[in-house]
MIGUKOL-606954 format. One record per residue: residue number from 1; x, y, z of N, C-alpha, C in turn. Coordinates in steps of 0.001 Angstrom, whole numbers. Each point is the difference from the previous one (the first is absolute). Layout:
NUM/X/Y/Z/X/Y/Z/X/Y/Z
...
This chain:
1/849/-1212/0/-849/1212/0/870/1243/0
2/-365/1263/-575/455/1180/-165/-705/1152/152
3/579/894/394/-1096/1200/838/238/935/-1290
4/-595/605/-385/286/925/-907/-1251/1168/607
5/611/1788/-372/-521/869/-355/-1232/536/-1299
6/-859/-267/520/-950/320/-1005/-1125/1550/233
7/282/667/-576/-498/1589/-263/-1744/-376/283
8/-403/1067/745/-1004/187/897/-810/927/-1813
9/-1197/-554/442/-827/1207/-1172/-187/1056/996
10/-522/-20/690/-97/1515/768/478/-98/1596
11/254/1048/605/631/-141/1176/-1045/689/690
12/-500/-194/1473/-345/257/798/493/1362/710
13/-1138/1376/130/579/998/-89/609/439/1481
14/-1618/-1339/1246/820/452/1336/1300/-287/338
15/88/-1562/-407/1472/-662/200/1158/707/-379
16/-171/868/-1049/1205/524/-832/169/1214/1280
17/-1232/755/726/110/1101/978/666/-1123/1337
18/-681/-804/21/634/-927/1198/1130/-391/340
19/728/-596/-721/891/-633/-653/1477/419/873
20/51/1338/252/1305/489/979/-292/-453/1202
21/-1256/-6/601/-482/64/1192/473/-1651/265
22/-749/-1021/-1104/633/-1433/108/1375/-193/-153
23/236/611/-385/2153/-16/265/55/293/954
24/-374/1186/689/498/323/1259/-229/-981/1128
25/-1550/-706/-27/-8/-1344/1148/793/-821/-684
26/74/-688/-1001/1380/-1061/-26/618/406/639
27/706/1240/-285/1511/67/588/222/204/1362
28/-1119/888/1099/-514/-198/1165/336/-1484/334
29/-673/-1072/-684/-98/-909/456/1664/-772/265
30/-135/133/-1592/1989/-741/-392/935/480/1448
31/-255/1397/-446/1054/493/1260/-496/-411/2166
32/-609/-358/-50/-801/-992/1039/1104/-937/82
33/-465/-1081/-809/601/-974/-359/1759/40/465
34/166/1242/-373/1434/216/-230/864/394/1440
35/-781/1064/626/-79/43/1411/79/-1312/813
36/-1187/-508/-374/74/-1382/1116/1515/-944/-213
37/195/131/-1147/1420/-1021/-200/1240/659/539
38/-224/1095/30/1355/1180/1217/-663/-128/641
39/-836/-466/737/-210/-97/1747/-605/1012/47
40/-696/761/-245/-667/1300/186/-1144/-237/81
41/-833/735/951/-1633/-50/-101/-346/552/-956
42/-1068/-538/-921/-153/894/-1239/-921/1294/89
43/-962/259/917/-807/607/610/810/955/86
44/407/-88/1161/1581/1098/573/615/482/-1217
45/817/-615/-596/611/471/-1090/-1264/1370/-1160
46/-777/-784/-340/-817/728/-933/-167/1034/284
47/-744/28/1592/14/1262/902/608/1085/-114
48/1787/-361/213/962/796/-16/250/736/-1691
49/-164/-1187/-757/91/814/-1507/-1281/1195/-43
50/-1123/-851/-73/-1096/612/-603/-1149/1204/959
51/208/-434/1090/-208/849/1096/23/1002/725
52/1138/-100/863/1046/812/675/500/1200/-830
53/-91/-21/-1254/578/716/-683/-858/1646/-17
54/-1459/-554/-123/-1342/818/139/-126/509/1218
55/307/-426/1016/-132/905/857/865/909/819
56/1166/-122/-1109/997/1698/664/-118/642/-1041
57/86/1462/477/-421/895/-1088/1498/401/-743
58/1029/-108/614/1300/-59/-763/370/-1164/-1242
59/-906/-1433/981/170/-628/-1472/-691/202/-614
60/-1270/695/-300/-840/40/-1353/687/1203/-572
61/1286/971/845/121/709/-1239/942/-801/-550
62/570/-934/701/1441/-587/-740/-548/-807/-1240
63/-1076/-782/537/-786/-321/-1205/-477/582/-1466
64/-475/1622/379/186/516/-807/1368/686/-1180
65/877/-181/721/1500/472/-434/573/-1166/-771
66/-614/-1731/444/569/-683/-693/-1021/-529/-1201
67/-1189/878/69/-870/-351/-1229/590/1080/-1102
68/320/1376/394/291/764/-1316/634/-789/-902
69/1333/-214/-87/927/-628/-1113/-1174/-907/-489
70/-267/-1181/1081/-911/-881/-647/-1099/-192/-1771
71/-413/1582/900/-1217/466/-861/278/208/-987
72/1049/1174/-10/52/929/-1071/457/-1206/-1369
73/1243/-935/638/149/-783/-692/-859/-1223/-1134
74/-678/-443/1447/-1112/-1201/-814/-741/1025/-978
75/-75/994/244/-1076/847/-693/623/471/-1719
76/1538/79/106/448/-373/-1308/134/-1106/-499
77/583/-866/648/-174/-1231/-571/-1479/-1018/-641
78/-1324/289/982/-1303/122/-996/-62/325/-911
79/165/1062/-512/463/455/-1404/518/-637/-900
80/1300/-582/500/262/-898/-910/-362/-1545/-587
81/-293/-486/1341/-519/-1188/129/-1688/258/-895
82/-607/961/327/-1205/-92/-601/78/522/-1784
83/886/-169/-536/587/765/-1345/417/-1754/-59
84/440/-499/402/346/-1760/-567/1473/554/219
85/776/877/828/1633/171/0/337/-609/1318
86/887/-429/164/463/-519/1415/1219/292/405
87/-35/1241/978/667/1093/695/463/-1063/1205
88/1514/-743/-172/290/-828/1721/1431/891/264
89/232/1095/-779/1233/881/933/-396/1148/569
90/-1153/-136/553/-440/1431/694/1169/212/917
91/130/-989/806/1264/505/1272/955/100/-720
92/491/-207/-787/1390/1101/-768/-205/1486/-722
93/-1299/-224/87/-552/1928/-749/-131/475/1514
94/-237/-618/788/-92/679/1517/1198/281/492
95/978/-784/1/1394/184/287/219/1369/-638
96/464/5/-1833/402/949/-689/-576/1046/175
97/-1710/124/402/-402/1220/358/819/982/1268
98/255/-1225/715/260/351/1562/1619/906/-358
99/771/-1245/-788/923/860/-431/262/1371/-664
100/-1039/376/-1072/111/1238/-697/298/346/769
101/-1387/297/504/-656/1013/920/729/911/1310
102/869/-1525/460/1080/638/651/857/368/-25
103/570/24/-1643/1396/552/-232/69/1622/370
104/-1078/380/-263/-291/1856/-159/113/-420/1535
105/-798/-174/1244/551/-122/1585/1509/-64/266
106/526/-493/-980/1421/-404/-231/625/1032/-70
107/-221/729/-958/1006/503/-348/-325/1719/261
108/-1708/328/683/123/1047/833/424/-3/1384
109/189/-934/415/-23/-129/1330/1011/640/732
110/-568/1230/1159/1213/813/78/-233/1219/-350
111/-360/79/-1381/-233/1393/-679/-884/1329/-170
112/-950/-475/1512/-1086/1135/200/-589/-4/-858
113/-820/-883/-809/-723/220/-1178/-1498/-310/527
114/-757/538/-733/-1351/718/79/-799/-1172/181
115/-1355/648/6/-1213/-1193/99/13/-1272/-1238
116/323/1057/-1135/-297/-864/-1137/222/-1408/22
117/1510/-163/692/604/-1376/54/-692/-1418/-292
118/-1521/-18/828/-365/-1139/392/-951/327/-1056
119/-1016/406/-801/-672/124/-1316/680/-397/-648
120/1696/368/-676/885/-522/-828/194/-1438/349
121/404/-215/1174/273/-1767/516/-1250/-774/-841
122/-1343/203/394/-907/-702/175/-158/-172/-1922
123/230/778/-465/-97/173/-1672/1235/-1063/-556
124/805/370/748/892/-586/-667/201/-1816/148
125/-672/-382/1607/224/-990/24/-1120/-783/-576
126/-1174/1072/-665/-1772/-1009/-1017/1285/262/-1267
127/864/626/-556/884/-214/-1362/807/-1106/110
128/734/-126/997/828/-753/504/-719/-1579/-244
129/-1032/-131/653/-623/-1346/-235/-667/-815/-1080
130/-473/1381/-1183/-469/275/-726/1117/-320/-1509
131/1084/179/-39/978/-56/-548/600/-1677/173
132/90/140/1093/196/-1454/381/-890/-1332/-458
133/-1463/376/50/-966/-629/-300/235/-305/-1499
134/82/641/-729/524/406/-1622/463/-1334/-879
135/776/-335/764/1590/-779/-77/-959/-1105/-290
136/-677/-1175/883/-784/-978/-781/-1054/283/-580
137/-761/997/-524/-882/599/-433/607/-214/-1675
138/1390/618/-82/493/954/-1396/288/-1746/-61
139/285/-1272/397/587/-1512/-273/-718/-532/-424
140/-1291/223/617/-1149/-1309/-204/-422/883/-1501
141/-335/1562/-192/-588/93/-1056/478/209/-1554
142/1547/308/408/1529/298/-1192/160/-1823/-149
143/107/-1030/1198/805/-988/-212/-491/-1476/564
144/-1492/370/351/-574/-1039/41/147/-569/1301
145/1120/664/803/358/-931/956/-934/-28/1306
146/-317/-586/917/-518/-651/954/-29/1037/790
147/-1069/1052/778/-323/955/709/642/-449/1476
148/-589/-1094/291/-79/-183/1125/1718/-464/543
149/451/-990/-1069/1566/-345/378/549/1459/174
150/186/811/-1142/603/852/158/-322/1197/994
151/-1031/22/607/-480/1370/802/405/-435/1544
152/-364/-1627/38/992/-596/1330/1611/-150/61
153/190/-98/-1203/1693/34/147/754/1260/446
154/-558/1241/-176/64/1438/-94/44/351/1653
155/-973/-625/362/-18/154/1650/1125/-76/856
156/1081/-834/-614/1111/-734/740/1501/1443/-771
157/-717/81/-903/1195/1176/-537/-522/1682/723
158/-1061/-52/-148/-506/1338/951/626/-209/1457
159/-257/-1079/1393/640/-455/642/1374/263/304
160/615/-726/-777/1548/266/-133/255/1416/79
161/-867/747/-1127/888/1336/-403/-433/658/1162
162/-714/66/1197/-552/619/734/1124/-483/1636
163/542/-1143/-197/1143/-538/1022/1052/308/-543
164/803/218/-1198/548/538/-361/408/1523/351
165/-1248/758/-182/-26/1639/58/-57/264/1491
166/-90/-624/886/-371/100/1257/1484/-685/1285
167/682/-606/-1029/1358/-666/799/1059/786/-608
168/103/674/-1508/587/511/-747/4/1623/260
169/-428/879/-1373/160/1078/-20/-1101/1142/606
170/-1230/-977/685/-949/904/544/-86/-173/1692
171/1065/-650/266/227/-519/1564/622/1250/706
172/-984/183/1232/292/922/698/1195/29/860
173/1209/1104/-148/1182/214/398/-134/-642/1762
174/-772/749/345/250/175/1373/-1382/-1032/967
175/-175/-1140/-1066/-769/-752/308/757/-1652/520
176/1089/213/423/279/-559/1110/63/-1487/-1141
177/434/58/-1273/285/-709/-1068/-1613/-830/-165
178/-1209/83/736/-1370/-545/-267/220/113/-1486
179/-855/-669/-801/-844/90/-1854/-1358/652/315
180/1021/1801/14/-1590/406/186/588/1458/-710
181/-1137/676/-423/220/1504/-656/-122/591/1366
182/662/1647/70/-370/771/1071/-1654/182/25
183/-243/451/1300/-1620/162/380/-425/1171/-1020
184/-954/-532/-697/-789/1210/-865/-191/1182/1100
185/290/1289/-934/-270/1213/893/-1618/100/49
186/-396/1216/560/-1387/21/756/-1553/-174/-1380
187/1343/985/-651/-1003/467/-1601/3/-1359/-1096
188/948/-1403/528/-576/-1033/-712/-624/-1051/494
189/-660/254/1132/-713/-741/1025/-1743/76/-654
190/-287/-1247/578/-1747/331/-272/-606/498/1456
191/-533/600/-335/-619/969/1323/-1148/-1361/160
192/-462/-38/1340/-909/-1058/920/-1300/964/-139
193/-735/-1240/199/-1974/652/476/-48/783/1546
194/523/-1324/280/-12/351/1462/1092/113/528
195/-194/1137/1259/1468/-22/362/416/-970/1286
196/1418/-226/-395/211/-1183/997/-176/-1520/-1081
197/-548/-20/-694/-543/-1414/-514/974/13/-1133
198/-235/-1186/-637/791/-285/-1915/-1072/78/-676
199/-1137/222/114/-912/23/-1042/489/1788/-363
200/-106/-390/-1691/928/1003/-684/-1090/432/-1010
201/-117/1243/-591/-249/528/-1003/-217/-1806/-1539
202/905/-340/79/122/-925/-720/-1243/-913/-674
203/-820/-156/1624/-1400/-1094/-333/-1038/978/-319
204/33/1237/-175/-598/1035/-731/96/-391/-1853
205/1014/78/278/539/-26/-1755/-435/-1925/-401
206/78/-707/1133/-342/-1347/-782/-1749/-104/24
207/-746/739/789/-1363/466/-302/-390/586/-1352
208/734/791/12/-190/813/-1553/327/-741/-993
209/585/-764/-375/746/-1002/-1131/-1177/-1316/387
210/-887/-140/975/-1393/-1254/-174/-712/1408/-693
211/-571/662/512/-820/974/-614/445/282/-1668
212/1303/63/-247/189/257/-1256/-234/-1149/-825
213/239/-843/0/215/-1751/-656/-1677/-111/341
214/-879/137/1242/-1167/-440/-710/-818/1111/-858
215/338/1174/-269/-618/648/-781/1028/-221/-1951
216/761/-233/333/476/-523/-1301/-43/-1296/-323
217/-675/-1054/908/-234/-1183/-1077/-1220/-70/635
218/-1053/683/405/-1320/16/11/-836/1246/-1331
219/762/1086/121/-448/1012/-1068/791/579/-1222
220/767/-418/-469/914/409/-802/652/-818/-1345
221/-87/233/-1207/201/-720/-1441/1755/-938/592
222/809/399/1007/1176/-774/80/-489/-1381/1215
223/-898/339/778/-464/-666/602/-593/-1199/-859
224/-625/267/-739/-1086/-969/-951/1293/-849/-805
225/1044/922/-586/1240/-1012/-690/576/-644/863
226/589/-46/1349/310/-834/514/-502/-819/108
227/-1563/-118/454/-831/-1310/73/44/-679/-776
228/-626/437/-1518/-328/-521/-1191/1184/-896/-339
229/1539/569/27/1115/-675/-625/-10/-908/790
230/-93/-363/1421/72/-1046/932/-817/-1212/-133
231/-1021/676/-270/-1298/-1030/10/294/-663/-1613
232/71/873/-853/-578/-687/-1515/995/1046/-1128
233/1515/-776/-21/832/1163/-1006/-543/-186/-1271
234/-813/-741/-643/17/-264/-1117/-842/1070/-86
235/-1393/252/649/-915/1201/-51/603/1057/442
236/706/368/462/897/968/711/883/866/-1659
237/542/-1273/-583/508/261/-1350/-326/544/-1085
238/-1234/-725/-14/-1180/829/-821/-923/1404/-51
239/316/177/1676/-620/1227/169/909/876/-139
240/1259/211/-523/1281/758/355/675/39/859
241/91/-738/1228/620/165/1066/1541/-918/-496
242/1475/1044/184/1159/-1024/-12/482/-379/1365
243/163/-1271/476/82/-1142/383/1571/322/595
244/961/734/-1170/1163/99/639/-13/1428/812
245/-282/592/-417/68/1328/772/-552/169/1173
246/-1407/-1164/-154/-684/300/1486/989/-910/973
247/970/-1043/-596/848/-496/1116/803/934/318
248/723/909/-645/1077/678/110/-1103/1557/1533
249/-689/419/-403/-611/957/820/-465/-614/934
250/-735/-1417/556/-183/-116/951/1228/-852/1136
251/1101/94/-1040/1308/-1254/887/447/2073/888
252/62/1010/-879/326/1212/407/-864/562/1399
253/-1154/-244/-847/-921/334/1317/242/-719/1438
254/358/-1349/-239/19/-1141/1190/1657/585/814
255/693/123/-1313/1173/98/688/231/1492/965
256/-804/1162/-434/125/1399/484/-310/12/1426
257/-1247/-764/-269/-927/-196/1321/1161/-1041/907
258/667/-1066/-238/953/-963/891/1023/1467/198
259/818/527/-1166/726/895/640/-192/1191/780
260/-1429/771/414/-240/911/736/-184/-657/1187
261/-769/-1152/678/288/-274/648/1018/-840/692
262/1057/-260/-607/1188/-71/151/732/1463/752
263/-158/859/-801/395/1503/624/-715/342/1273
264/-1164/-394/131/-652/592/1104/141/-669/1081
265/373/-1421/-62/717/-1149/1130/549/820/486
266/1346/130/-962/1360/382/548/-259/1225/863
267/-739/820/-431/-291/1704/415/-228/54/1099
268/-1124/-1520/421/-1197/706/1026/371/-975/1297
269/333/-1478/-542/842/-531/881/1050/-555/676
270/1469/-44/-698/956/129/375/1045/1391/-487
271/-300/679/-444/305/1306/-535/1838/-7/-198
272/178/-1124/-979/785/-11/-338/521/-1603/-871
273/810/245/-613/255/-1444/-1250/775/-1131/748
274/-96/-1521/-37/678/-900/687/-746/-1116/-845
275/868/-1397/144/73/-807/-115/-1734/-556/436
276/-805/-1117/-908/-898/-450/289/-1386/1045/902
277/-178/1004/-1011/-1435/1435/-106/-1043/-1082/437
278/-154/-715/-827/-1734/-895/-240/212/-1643/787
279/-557/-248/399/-411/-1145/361/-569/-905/-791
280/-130/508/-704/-620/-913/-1803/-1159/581/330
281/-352/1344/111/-1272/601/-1012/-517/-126/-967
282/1364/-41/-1071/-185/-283/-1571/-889/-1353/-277
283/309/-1199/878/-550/-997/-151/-902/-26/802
284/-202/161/1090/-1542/87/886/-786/610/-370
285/167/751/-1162/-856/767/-654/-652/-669/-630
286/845/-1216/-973/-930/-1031/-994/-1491/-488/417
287/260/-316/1356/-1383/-682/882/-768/757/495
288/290/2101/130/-532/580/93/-957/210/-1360
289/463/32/-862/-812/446/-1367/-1127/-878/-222
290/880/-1522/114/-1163/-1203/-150/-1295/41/957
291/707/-395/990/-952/725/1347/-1292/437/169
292/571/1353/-1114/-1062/1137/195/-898/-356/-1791
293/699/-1023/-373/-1131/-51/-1183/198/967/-1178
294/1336/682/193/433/882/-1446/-680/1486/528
295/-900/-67/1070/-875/1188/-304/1231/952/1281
296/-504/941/-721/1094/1320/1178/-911/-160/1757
297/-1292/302/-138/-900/162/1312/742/-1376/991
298/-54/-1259/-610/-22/-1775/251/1676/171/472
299/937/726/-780/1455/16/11/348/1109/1509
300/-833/577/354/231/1200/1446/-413/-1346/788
301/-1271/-326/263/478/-1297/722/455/-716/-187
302/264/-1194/-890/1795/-1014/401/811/1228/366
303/226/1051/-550/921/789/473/74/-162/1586
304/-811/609/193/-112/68/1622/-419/-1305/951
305/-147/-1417/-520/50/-1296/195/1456/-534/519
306/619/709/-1723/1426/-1039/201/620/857/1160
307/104/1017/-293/465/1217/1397/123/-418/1195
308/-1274/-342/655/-400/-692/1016/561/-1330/64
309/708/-688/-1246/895/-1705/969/1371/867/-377
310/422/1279/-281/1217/661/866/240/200/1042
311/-888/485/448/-392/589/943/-86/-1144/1388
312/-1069/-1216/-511/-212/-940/933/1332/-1489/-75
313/832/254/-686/1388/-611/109/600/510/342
314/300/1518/41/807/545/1216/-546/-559/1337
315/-1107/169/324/-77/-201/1198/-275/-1173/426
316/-366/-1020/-1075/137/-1736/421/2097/-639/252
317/531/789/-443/1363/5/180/1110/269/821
318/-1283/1165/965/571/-107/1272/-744/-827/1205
319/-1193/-143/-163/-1087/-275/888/-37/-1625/-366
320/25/-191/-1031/83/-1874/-45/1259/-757/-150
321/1114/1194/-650/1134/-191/-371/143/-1331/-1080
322/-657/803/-719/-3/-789/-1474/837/1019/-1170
323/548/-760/-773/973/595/-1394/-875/1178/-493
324/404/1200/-486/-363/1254/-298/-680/-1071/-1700
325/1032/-382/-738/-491/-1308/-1067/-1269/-192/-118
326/-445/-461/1284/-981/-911/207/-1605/1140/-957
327/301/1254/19/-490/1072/-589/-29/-300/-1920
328/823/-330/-533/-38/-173/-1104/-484/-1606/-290
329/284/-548/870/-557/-1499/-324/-1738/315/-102
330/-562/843/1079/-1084/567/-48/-561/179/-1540
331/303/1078/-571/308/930/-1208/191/-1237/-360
332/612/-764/-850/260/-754/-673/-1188/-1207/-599
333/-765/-772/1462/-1059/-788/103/-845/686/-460
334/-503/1351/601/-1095/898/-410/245/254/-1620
335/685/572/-722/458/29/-1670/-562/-1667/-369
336/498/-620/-96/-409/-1250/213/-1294/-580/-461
337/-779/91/1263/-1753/35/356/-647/892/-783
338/659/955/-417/-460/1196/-634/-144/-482/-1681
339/1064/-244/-158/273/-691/-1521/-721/-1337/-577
340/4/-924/1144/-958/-968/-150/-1390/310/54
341/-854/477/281/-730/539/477/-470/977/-1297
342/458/323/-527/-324/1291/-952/129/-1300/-1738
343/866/-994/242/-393/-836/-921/-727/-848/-139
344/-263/-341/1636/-1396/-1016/26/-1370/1513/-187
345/238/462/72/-1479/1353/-546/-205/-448/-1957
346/1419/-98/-830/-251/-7/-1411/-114/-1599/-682
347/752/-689/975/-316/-1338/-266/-380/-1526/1094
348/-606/-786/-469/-77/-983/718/972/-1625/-34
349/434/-348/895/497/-1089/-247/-190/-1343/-341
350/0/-316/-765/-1068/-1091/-808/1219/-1358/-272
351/-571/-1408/672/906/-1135/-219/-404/-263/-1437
352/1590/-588/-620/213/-473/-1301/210/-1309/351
353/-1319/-1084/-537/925/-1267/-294/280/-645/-1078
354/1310/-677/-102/1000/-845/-1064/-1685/-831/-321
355/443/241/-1295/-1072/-922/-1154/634/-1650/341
356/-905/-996/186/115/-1133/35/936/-465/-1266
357/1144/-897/370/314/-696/-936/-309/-1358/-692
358/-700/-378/-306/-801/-1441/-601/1432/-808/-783
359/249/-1499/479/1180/-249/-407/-650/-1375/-486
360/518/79/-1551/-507/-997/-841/314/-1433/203
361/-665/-953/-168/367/-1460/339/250/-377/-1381
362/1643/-879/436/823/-853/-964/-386/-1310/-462
């Protein structure tokens, strides 16, 4: 017998709304499971992730600080994914953003220079990512080559050049030989909501970028081409829409958006360049986008979902003293459930059996 994939005539419209919610109890559950085999109460544990987190008001802003990048990101990468492009080097357009952005911190730093500073940073590091983004964009549509190999390979060279610039020629003199740039001056800092807190100006700007993305693929002729090419290029073709260009503008768009918030990391919370910025945003983002169902509104929560097992692995790490890891194994199962789950919505699994062999008598 053989299981094969066989295409659904129509899909079920609650399940398809459901469908995150059933990933999320699998993985509830899985991670149960997973607890009990470390000796952990799973109760307790869940608690501490999913819980505890809600009721200090410092962690819901931290929560909020670790949804910006999140957002802004999955929210480009939808774009692409819903265009049929597959954007997997966001965290190297996040890196390179982080980098532009900070070279100008770099290289005013010191120099009494004006407000402007951090408007220029923040521009430079949506070019920065944006440019970067380019690179498998200009491959897959000049040379055919593979989006996804090449936009992940890129990650590891963004990386480098960012440990490089940070042990090398952007390493702060009097920083006690650390891989770190001097502390951004005041004027390349992101100014906070609140004072005292890290919630920054920042989750302002990743509000505005859901607001923008759902009014451009809810009301707008570029909105309608992204869909259309995703769903059905052949009709997409016919209506005039090119196929290469919309990869090339939305790998730009995905990447601007990974590199501004890349810049605004650096700005708002360690206010200054070093070794390992992201925690794999770039990639926790993937399960943010899915998550949320492509849609920007669906993508602020996973945003603020995945946030919350940051948030609740910090504090299962001291309180249960479990691997900080144990956070991406999370992330990982959930992507997972998510993916299965979104293919059992288009197809069903249907047994194949081997045709009888009838064997002739001699």
């Amino acid at each position: 017998m053989q299981l094969v994939l066989e295409r659904r005539a129509e899909r079920s419209a609650i399940i398809a709304i459901t469908s995150p919610l059933i990933a999320i109890a699998l993985t509830l559950v899985t991670m149960s499971v997973l607890f009990a085999m470390l000796g952990k109460n799973p109760i307790a544990a869940l608690n501490v992730y999913f819980v505890e987190p809600l009721t200090d008001s410092y962690s819901l802003q931290e929560i909020a600080v670790k949804a910006t990048p999140l957002v802004m990101i999955a929210i480009g990468l939808s774009l692409c994914y819903l265009a049929n492009v597959w954007n997997i080097g966001a965290e190297g357009q996040f890196i390179m953003g982080a980098v532009c952005g900070s070279w100008l911190a770099v290289v005013t730093n010191g120099t009494g220079a004006g407000p402007w500073v951090l408007p220029a940073m923040l521009v430079m590091g949506a070019l920065g990512g944006a440019l970067y983004a380019m690179i498998p964009a200009l491959c897959k549509v000049k040379f055919g080559a593979n989006e996804i190999l090449t936009s992940l390979m890129l990650v590891y060279v963004a990386d480098l050049l960012l440990d490089y610039l940070v042990r090398g020629p952007w390493r702060d003199p009097k920083g006690f030989n650390f891989p770190t740039t001097a502390e951004f001056d005041s004027v390349a800092s992101m100014p906070t909501l609140i004072e005292g807190s890290r919630l920054h100006f920042g989750a302002i700007i990743a509000l505005l970028v859901v607001i923008g993305a759902t009014i451009v693929l809810g009301r707008t002729l570029k909105g309608f081409e992204i869909k259309l090419v995703g769903a059905a290029p052949r009709a997409a073709r016919f209506a005039g829409f090119d196929d290469k260009t919309l990869t090339i503008v939305t790998f730009m768009i995905s990447g601007a958006l990974a590199g501004l918030a890349g810049i605004i990391e650096v700005t708002a919370t360690v206010n200054h360049l070093q070794p390992n910025i992201s925690p794999g945003y770039g990639f926790t983002a993937i399960i943010v986008a899915f998550l949320g169902r492509l849609n920007p509104v669906g993508i602020l929560i996973g945003g603020l979902f995945l946030a919350l097992t940051f948030i609740g692995g910090e504090g299962a790490q001291i309180s249960l003293k479990v691997p900080l890891d144990l956070t991406k194994v999370f992330q990982g199962i959930l992507l997972f459930y998510v993916l299965a789950c979104d293919t059992l919505i288009l197809y069903r699994i249907r047994p194949l059996f081997a045709p009888k062999v009838v064997h002739g008598v001699h």
